[in-house]
C-alpha positions in Angstrom: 0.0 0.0 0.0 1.3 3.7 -0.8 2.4 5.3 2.5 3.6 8.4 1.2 2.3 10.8 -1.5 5.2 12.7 -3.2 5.8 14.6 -5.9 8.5 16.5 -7.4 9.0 20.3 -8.2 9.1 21.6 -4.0 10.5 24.8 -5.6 9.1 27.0 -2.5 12.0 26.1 0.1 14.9 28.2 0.3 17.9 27.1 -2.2 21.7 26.5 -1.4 23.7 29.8 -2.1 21.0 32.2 -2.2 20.3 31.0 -6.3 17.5 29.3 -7.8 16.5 25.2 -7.9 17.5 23.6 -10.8 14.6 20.9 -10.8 14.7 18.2 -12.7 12.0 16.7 -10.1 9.3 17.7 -12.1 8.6 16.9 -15.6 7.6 20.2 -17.3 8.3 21.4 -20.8 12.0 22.7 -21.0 11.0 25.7 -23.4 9.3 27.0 -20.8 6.0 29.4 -20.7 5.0 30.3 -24.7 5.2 34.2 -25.1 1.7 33.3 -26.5 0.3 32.3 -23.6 2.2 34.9 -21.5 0.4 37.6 -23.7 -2.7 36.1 -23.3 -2.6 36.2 -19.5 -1.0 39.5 -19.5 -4.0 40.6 -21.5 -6.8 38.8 -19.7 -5.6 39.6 -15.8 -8.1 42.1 -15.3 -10.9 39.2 -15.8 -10.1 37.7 -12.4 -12.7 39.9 -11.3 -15.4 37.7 -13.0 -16.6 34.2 -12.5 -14.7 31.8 -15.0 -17.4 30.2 -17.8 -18.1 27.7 -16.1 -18.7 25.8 -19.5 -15.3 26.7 -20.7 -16.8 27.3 -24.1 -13.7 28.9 -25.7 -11.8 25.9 -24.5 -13.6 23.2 -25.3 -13.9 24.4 -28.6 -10.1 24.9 -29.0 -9.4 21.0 -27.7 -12.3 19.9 -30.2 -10.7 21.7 -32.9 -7.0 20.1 -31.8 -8.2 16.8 -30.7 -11.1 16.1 -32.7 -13.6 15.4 -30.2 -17.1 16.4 -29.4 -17.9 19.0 -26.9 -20.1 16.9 -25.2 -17.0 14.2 -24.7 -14.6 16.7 -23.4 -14.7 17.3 -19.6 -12.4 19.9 -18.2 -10.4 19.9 -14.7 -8.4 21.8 -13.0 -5.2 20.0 -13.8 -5.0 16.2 -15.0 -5.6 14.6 -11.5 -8.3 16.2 -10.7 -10.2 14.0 -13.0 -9.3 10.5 -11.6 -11.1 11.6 -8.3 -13.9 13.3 -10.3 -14.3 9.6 -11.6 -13.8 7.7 -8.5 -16.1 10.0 -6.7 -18.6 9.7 -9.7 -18.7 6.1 -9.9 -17.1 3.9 -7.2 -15.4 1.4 -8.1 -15.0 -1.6 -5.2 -12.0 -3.0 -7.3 -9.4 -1.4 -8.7 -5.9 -2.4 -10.7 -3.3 -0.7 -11.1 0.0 -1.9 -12.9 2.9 -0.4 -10.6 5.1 1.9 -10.4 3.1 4.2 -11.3 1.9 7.8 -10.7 0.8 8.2 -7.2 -2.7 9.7 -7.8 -4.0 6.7 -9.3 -3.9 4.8 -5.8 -4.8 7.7 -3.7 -8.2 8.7 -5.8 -9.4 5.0 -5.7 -8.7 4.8 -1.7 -10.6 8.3 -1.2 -13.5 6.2 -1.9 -12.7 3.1 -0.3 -11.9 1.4 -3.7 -9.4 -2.1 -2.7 -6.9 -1.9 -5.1 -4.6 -4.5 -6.6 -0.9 -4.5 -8.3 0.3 -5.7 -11.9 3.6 -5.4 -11.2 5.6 -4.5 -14.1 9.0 -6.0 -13.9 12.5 -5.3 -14.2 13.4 -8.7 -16.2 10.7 -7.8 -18.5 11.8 -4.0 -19.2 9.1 -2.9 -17.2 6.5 -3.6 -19.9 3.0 -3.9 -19.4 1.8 -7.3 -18.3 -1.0 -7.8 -21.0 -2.3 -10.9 -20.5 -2.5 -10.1 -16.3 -4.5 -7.1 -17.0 -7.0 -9.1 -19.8 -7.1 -11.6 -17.3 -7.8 -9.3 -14.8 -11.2 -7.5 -17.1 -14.1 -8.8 -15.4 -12.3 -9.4 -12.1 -11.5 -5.2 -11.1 -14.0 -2.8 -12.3 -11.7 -0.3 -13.3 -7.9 -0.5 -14.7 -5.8 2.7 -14.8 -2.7 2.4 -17.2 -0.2 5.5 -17.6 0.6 6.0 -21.4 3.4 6.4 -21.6 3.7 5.4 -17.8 5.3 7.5 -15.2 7.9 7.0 -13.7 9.4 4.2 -15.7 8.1 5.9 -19.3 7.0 2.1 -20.5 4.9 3.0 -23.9 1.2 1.0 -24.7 0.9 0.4 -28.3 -2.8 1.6 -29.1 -3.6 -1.8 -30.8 -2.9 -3.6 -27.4 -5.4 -0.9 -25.6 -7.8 -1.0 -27.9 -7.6 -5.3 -27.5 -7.8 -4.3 -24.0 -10.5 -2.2 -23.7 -13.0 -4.4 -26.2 -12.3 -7.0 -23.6 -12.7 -5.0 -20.6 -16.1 -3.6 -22.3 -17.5 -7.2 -22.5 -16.3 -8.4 -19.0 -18.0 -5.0 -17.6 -14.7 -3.5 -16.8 -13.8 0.5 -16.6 -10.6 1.3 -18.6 -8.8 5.0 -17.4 -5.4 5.6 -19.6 -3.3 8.7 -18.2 -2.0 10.3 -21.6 -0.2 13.3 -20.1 3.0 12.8 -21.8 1.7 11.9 -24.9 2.0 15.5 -26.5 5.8 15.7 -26.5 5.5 13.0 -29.1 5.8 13.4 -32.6 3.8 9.6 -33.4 1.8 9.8 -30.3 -1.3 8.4 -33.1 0.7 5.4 -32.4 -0.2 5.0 -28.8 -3.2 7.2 -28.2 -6.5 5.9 -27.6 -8.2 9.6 -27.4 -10.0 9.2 -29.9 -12.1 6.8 -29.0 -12.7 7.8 -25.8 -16.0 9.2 -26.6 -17.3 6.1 -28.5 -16.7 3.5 -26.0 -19.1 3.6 -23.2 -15.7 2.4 -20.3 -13.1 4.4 -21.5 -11.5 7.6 -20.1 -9.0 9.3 -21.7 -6.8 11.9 -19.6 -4.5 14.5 -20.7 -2.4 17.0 -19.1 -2.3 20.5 -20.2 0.2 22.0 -17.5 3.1 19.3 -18.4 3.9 20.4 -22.5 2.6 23.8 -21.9 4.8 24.1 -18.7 1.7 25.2 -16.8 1.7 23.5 -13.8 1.3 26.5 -11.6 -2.5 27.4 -13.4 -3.6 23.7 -13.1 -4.9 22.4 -16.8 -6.0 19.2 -18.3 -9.0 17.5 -19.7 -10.3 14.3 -19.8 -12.5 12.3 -22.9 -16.0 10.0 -22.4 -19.0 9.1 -23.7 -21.6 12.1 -23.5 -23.5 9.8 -21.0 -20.7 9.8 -18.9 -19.2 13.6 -19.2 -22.6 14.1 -17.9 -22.8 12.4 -15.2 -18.9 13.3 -13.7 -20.1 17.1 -14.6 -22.8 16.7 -11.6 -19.9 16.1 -9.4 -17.2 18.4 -9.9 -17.6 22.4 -8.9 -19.0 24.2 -11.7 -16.1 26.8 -11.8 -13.1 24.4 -11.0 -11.0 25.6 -14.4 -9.9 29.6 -13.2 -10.2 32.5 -15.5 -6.7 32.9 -16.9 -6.2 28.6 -17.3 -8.7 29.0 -19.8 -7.0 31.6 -21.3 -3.7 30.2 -21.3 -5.2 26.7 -22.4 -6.8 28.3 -25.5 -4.0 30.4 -26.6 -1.6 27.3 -25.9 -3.5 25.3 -28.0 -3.5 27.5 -31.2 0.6 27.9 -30.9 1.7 25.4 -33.3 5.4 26.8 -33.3 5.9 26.6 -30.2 4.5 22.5 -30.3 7.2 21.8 -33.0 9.9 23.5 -30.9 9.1 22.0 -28.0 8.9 18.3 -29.2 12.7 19.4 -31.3 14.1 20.2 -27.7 12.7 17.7 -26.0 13.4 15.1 -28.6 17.2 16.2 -28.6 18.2 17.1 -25.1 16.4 13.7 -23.7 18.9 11.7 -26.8 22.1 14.0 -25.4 20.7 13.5 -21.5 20.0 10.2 -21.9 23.7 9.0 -24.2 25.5 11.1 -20.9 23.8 9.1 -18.5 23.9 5.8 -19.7 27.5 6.1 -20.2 27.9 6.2 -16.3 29.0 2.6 -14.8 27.1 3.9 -11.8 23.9 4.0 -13.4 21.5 1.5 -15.0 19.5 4.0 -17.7 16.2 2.7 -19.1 15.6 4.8 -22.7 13.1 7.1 -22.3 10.4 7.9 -24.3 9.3 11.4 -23.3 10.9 14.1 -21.1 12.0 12.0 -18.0 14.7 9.7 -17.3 14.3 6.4 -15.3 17.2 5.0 -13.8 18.6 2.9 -10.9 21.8 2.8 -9.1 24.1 -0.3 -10.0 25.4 -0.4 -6.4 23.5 -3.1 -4.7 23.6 -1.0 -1.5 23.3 2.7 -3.0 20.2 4.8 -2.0 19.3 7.1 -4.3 18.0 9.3 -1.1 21.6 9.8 -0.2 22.3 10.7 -4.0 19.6 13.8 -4.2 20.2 14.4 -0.7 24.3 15.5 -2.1 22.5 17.0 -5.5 19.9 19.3 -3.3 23.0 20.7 -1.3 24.0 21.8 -4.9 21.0 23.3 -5.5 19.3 20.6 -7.9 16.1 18.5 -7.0 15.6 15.0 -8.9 12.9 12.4 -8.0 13.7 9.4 -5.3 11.2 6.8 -6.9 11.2 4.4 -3.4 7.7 5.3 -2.3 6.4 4.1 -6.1 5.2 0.6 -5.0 7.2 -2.2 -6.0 10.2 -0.1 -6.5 13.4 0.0 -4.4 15.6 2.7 -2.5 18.4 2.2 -5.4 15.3 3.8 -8.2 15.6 7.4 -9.5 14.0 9.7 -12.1 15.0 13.1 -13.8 13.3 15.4 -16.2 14.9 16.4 -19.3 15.6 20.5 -18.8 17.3 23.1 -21.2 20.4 22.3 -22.4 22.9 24.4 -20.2 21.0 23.1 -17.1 21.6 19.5 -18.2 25.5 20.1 -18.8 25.3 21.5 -14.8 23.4 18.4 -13.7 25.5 15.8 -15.7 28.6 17.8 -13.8 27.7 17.4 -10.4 25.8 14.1 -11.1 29.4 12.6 -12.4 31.2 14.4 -9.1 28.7 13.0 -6.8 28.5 9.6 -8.7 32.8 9.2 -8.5 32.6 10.4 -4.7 30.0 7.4 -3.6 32.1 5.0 -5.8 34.8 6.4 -3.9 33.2 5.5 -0.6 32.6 2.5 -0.9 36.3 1.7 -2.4 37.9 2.9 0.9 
């Protein structure tokens, strides 16, 4: 059971030598805020004063437009995790599977409602890939299943041919199917993987995105999920009417229509993960999975090594990276780290190397 709910990107405590974090905790765009949406919120702070639409018209319409989806299938929520306790709350599952690691929320929405929830344990030996044949075995069994795609923190990638097997079975077994999509965005074939557009045909599938993650909005709180009508409807009756705030509309509609700023981001992303992940991997310290977004997996080699003592010595440096023990089924020796700007990576792969040589040191003495 998950005893402790962490996160990464603690920015708000006071930083070694009076400078800034360099976080690589939390996994948000490199490129930073889009002077689009900067403008946009620049130019809409005076309508704080004002109730936001609480039917986020000009947001809808915008993800329709980029997505291709039906108003009525598109529910909005303040941030991505919102929506997994808008669906546990809405329709209480008893049973609930999870395939572990895997992002924290998932656990901690189903047991808000009391929900008794089960691993699929993805395994090292198997490259942490999805264990398909547990979780078809498994429809009928749980009535819901909540997959990350790609899945955080080990960035394992679910073909959409294997959902979509999954989720016809699921549908016939009675079965609820919730895939986390967050991540998908910083992908250039994500049609490869997503299932988003079916969400709104198949009557037990939910589709979540995150807006704050490749629009680096984490602060405003952004994302949306994808249903059937019958069931956008029914999950509307339980979330507060105004829970998406004036200027995350804003930002969410002007960061939608900024189709530079999508290609630059996915060229960054796409070539300082490749340079982060070749520099890491070449470390005899470190065991490197390849990613497939804008994180890094990883686990120390040392059979003793805690990563808590590693980003203990890298937060005295002023740099914050995830310790992944308290992801179920993973160790002390697991660690993650986003993929940042360019310059910031050379400074991490510096003191990652110095710290690195120092414990090998250590334990040589």
């Amino acid at each position: 059971m998950l005893q402790r709910f962490e996160h990464g990107g603690n920015v708000y405590q006071t930083a070694p030598h009076g400078k800034k974090w360099l976080d690589f905790s939390a996994n948000i765009n490199p490129l930073g805020l889009a002077p689009s949406v900067r403008q946009a919120l620049n130019a809409h702070l005076e309508n704080i004063v004002h109730y936001p639409d609480p039917a986020g018209t000009a947001l809808r319409r915008a993800l329709g437009a980029v997505y291709s989806l039906a108003p009525e299938s598109v529910l909005l929520g303040n941030g991505a995790a919102e929506l997994f306790y808008l669906y546990m709350h809405t329709f209480r599952p008893r049973r609930v599977l999870l395939p572990v690691p895997s992002f924290g929320e998932y656990e901690r929405a189903a047991r808000a409602v009391g929900a008794a929830v089960r691993y699929a344990v993805l395994r090292e030996e198997d490259g942490f890939a999805f264990p398909w044949e547990e979780l078809r075995r498994a429809c009928g069994q749980v009535d819901c299943i909540v997959l990350g795609n790609p899945n955080n923190p080990t960035g394992t990638l679910a073909p959409a041919g294997k959902l979509l097997d999954l989720i016809g079975r699921a549908a016939r077994k009675g079965t609820d199917i919730l895939v986390d999509e967050s991540f998908l965005d910083f992908r250039d074939d994500e049609a490869s993987y997503s299932v988003l557009s079916q969400a709104g045909k198949q009557e037990n599938l939910f589709v979540i995105r995150s807006l704050t993650k490749f629009y680096a909005l984490p602060g405003l709180r952004l994302g949306f999920g994808a249903a059937a009508p019958t069931r956008c409807a029914l999950m509307e009756k339980h979330k507060d009417c105004w829970n998406v705030n004036v200027l995350a509309q804003y930002a969410g509609v002007a960061a939608l229509a900024d189709t530079a700023y999508q290609t630059a981001s996915r060229r960054l992303v796409a070539q300082e993960r490749d340079w982060l992940y070749g520099q890491m991997a070449a470390l005899p310290a470190l065991h490197v999975y390849r990613p497939a977004v804008n994180f890094i997996f990883w686990k120390l080699t040392d059979p003793a090594g805690k990563v808590s003592d590693l980003a203990a010595a890298l937060r005295r440096e002023g740099i914050l990276i995830r310790d992944c023990a308290n992801y179920p089924s993973l160790t002390a020796a697991y660690g993650r780290n986003a993929v940042r700007p360019h310059e910031e990576n050379k400074r991490f792969m510096h003191v990652l190397r110095e710290k690195l040589n120092k414990f090998d040191n250590s334990q040589k003495d």
